[in-house]
Structures are given as structure tokens and as C-alpha cells.
C-alpha positions in Angstrom: 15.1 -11.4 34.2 14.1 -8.5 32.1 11.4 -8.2 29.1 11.1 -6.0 26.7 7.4 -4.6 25.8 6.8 -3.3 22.2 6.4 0.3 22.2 4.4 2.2 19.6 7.7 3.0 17.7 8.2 -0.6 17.5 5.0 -1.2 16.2 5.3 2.0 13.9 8.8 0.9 12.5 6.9 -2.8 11.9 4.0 -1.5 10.5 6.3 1.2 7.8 8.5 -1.9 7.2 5.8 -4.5 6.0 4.7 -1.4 3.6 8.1 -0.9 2.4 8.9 -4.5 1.5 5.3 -5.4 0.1 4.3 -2.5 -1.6 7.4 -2.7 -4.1 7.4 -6.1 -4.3 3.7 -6.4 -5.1 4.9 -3.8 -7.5 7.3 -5.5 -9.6 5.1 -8.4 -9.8 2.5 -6.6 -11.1 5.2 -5.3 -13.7 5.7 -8.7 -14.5 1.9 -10.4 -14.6 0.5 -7.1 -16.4 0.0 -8.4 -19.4 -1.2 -11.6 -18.8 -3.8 -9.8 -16.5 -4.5 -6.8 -18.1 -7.9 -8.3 -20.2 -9.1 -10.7 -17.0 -9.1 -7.8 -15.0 -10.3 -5.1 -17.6 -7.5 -3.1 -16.4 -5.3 -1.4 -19.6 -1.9 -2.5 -19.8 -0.6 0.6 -19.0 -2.2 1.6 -16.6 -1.2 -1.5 -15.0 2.4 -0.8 -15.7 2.6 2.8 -13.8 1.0 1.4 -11.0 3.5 -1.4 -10.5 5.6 1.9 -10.8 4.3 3.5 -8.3 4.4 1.0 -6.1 8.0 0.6 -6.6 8.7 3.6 -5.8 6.2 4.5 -2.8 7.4 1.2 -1.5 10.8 2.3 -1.7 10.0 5.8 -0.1 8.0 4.0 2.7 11.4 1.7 3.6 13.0 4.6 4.0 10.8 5.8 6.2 10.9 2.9 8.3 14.5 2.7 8.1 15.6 6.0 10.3 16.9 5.9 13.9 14.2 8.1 14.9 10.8 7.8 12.3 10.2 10.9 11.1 6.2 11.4 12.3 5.3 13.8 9.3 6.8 11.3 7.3 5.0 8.3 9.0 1.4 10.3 8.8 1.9 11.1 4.8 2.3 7.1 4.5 -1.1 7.1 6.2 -2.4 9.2 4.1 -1.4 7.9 0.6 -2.8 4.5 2.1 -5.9 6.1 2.6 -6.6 7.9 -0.7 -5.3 5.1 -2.3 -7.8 3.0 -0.7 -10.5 5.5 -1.4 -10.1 5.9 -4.9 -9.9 2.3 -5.5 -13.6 2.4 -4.0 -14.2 5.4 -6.3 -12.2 4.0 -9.6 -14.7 0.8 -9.4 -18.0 2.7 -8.5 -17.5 4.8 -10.9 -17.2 2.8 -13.7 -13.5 4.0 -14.6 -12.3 1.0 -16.6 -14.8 -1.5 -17.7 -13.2 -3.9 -14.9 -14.9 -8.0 -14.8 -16.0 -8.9 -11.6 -12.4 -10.3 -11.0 -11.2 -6.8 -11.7 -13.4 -5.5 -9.3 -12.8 -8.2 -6.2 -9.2 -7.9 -7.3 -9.3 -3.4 -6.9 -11.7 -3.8 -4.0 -9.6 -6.5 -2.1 -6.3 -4.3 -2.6 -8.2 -1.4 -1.6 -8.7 -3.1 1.8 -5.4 -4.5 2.3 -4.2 -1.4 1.8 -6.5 0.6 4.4 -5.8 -1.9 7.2 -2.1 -1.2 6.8 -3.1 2.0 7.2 -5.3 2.1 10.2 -2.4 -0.1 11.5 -0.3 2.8 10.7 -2.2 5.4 12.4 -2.5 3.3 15.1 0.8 3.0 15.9 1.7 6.7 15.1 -0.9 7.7 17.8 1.0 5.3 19.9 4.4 6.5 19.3 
């Protein structure tokens, strides 16, 4: 009997994948919820609409990504870092004062913010390992 042990590209390919399926999806629902959200979180409508955008389309790029025979790794490490500034200017966006956010606008920017860096550091990870 054989078995098969994950490799970094495995875990690479899993770690792109959860990116490109969540991100855009978090995206449309965001799309969707924005204005029912926009004055709990103190987060403008708009501004709430481009980044369900964004995500859409990040999301989409990041699938891609995760969807080649062989990952591209300059590909893979540009995922890593648009998690990562992402993450960081979330941190930034709320010390700073940016919007006038509640404290559910906050806990909702900061808790992103950290979702969003673990899939990153999961990322790197993963590309060292590959």
C-alpha cells in the first residue's frame, strides 16, 4: 500500500484556492449587504461597493492562480503580498481615523484584516515549501 504525503504545492494550490473561492464570494455578499451595513459599520456605501469589487475580481485573479498545472511562484508571492497590504492598511484605515467607523466597524475591519493575513502567512508558508 502506497500514501501519498501533501507536498508544499499541494498545500500552495489549497491555500490559493480557499482565496480564490472566498475572497469573491465574500465580495458579492458584501455587494449585496452594503447598504444595509454601510451606517452600522460607518463605512460609506460606496466605498463598500468597490471593495466587494475588488474582491471579485482579486478573487477571481487569485483562482486563476491556483488553477494552473504548474503555480506560477511570482504569481503565488504577489497574492501574498496584496494579503499583506491589505491587512496592513486595514490596521492603518482604523488607526487612523479614516472613516468614522462604530466599534462594530472597527472589530468588523480589524477581524478581516486578520483573516486575511493568516491566509497569507499560510500562503508564504506554503510557497517557501514548494
Amino acid at each position: 500500500m502506497t500514501t501519498k504525503t501533501a507536498t508544499g504545492t499541494d498545500l500552495l494550490r489549497l491555500a490559493l484556492r480557499i482565496d480564490g473561492v472566498a475572497t469573491p464570494a465574500s465580495g458579492v455578499a458584501l455587494m449585496v449587504i452594503a447598504g444595509l451595513v454601510d451606517s452600522d459599520l460607518g463605512i460609506p456605501f460606496g466605498f463598500l461597493i468597490g471593495l466587494g469589487v475588488f474582491y471579485v475580481l482579486f478573487g477571481g485573479a487569485v483562482f486563476a492562480v491556483s488553477s494552473q498545472p504548474v503555480i506560477n511562484r511570482r504569481a503565488a508571492g504577489a497574492v501574498v503580498v496584496v494579503n499583506l497590504v491589505y491587512a496592513l492598511d486595514s490596521v492603518i484605515m482604523v488607526a487612523a481615523g479614516m472613516f468614522d467607523l462604530t466599534t462594530l466597524g472597527a472589530i468588523a475591519v480589524l477581524a478581516v484584516a486578520a483573516g486575511v493575513a493568516g491566509i497569507a502567512g499560510l500562503q508564504w508558508y506554503a510557497l517557501r515549501r514548494a
